[in-house]
C-alpha positions as CSV (number, residue, x, y, z in Angstrom):
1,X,19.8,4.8,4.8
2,X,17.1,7.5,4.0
3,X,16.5,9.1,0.9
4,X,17.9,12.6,2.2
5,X,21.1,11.0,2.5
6,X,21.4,10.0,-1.3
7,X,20.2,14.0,-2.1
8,X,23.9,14.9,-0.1
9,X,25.2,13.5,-3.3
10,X,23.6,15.4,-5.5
11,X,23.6,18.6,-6.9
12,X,19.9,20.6,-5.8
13,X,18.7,21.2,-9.6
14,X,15.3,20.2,-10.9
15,X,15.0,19.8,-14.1
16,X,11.7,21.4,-15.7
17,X,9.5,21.8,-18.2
18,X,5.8,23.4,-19.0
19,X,2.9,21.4,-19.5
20,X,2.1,23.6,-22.9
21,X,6.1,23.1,-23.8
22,X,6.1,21.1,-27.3
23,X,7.4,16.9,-26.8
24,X,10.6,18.6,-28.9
25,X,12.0,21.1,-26.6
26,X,11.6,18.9,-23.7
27,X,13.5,16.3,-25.8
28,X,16.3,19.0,-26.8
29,X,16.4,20.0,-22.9
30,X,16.7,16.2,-21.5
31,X,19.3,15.7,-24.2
32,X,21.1,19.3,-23.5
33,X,21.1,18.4,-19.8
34,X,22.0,14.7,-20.1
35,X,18.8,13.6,-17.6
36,X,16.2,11.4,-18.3
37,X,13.4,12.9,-17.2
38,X,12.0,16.2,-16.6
39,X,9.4,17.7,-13.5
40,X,6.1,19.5,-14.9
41,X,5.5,22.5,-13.3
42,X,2.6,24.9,-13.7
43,X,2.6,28.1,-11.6
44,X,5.5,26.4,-9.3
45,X,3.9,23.6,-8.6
46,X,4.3,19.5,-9.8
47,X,1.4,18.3,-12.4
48,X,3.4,15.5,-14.0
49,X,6.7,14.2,-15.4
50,X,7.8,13.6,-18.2
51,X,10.3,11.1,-18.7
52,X,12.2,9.0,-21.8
53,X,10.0,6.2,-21.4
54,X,6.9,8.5,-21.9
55,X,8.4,10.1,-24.8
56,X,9.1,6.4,-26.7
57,X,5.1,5.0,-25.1
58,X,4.0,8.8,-26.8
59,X,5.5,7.6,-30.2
60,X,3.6,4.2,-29.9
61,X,0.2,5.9,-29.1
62,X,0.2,9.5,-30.8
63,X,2.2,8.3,-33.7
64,X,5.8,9.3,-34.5
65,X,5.6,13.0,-34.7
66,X,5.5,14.3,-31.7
67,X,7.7,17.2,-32.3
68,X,4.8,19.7,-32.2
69,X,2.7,17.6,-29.3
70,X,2.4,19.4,-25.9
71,X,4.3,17.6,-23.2
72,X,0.8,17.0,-21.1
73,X,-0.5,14.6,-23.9
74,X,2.1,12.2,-22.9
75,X,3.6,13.0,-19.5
76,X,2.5,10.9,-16.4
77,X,0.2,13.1,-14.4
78,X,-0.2,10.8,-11.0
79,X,3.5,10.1,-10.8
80,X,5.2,7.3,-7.7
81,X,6.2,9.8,-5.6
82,X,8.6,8.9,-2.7
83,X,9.2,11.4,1.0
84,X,12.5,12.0,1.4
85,X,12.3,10.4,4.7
86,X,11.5,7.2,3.0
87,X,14.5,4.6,3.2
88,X,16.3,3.9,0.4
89,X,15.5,0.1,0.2
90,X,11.8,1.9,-0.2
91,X,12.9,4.2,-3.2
92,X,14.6,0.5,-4.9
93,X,11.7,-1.4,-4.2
94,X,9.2,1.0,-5.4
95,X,10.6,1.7,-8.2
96,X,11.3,-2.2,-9.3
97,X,7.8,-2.6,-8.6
98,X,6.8,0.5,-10.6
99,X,8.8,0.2,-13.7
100,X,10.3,3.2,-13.5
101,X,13.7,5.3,-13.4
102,X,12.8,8.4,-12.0
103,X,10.7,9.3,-8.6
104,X,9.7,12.8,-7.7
105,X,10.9,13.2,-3.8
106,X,8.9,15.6,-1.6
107,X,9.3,17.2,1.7
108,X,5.8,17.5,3.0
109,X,3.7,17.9,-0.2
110,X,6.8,20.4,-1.8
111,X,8.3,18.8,-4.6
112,X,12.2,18.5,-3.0
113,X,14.3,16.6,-5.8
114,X,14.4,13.8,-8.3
115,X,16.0,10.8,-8.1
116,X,16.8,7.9,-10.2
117,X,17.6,4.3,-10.2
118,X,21.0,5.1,-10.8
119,X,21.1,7.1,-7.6
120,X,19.4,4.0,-5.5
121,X,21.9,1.9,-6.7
122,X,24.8,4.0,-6.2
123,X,24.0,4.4,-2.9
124,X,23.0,0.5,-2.0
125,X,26.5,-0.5,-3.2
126,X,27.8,2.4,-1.1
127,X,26.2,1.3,1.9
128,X,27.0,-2.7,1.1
129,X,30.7,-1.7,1.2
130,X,30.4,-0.1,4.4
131,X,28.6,-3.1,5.8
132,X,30.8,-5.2,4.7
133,X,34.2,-3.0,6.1
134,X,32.4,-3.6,9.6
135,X,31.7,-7.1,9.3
136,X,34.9,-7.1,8.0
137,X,36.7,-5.5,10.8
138,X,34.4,-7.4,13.6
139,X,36.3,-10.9,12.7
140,X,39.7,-11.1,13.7
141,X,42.4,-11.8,11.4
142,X,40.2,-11.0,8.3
143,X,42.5,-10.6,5.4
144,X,41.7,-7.5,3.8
């Protein structure tokens, strides 16, 4: 299964955020939209992203008041990015390796979508099952 296949499942939006944008309004916006991470775009293109996890490490390192801090003092400016043509087992593994939840997907060098763990793991149980309704149907007298 490739990437592309787990973007069918979900909806096209990209969450984003300016560089200059305070730590606070990107915290309101993840916590308004109910995503973990955000893309950081200046003039249209990706310079970084901003996720949870950078928000909490920015706490640790610029101290806990970050609510007037621009969101380019802490976001990750050389994110893991993935190709949407990658497989998915590439996306899991990645991302295990990586410690991270969220991975920028391009087509080409465009930024295309974001996708997190949650998404990977929704669709390797989704492609398990089906897998496993072959394998399933291949033996005779399987009881279902």
């Amino acid at each position: 299964m490739q990437i592309r296949e787990i973007l069918t499942l979900k909806s096209d939006d990209i969450h984003s955020i300016a560089p200059t944008d305070t730590v606070a309004s990107a915290v309101e916006k993840m916590v308004g939209l109910g995503v973990g991470s955000l893309v950081v775009l200046k003039d249209g293109e990706m310079v970084g992203l901003l996720t949870e996890r950078d928000v909490v490490h920015g706490m640790v390192k610029l101290g806990l008041g970050l609510k007037d801090i621009e969101v380019k003092a802490i976001m990750e400016t050389e994110p893991v990015v993935a190709n949407a043509d990658d497989s998915v087992d590439y996306a899991r593994d990645v991302m295990t390796k990586s410690h991270i939840g969220h991975l920028p997907i391009l087509d080409g060098n465009k930024l295309f979508a974001i996708i997190s763990f949650h998404d990977v793991a929704r669709a390797s149980l989704k492609e398990a099952k089906f897998e496993n309704s072959l394998l399933k149907r291949y033996i005779k007298h399987w009881p279902e």
